[in-house]
KEVEX-942432 format. One record per residue (C-alpha): chain; x, y, z. Coordinates in steps of 0.5 Angstrom, whole numbers, plus 2048, in hexadecimal, padded with zeros to 3 digits. Last residue first. Layout:
<rs>
 mol  xx  yy  zz
   A   X   Y   Z
...
</rs>
This chain:
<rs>
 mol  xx  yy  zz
   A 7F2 824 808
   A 7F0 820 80E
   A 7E9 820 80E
   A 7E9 81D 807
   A 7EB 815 80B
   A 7E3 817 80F
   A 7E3 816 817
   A 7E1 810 81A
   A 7E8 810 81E
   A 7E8 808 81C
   A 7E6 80A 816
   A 7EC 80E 815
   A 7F1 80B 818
   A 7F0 805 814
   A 7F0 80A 80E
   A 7F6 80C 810
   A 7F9 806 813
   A 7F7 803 80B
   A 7FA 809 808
   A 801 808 80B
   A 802 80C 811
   A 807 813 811
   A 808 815 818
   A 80C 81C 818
   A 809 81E 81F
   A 80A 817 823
   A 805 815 827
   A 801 80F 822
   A 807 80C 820
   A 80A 80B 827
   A 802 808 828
   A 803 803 822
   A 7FE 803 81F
   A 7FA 7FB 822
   A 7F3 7FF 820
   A 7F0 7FE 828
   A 7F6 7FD 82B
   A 7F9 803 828
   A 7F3 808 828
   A 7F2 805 830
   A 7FA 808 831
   A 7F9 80D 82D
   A 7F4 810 832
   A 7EF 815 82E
   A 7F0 81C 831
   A 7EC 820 82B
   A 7F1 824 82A
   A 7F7 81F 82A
   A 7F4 81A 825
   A 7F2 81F 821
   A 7FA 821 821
   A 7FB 81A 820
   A 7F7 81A 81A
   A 7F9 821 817
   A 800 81E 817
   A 7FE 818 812
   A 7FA 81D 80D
   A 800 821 80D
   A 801 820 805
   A 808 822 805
   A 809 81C 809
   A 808 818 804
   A 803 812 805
   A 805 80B 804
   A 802 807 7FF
   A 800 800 800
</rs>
């Protein structure tokens, strides 16, 4: 699967909705099993299926992040 470019910034908008909305990333992490490393970092790029995993699991909308 593709991995999405940093320039994209979609993975970066992710976590810091995660963050804003006090989301715990260890129960992300279990839950979806991305890593919750990955999920705390500030320059995270996840590959397109962790994003939509994300996504769906947030149930917030992939355009949301654009």
């Amino acid at each position: 699967l593709p991995i999405l470019k940093k320039k994209d910034n979609v993975s970066e908008k992710l976590v810091e909705y995660i963050k804003q909305n006090n989301i715990s990333i260890e129960q992300i992490s279990k839950d979806t099993g991305v890593s919750g490393f990955k999920l705390s970092k500030t320059d995270v790029v996840f590959t397109a299926s962790e994003f939509l995993e994300l996504c769906s699991y947030l149930n917030v909308s992939p355009e949301s992040f654009k």
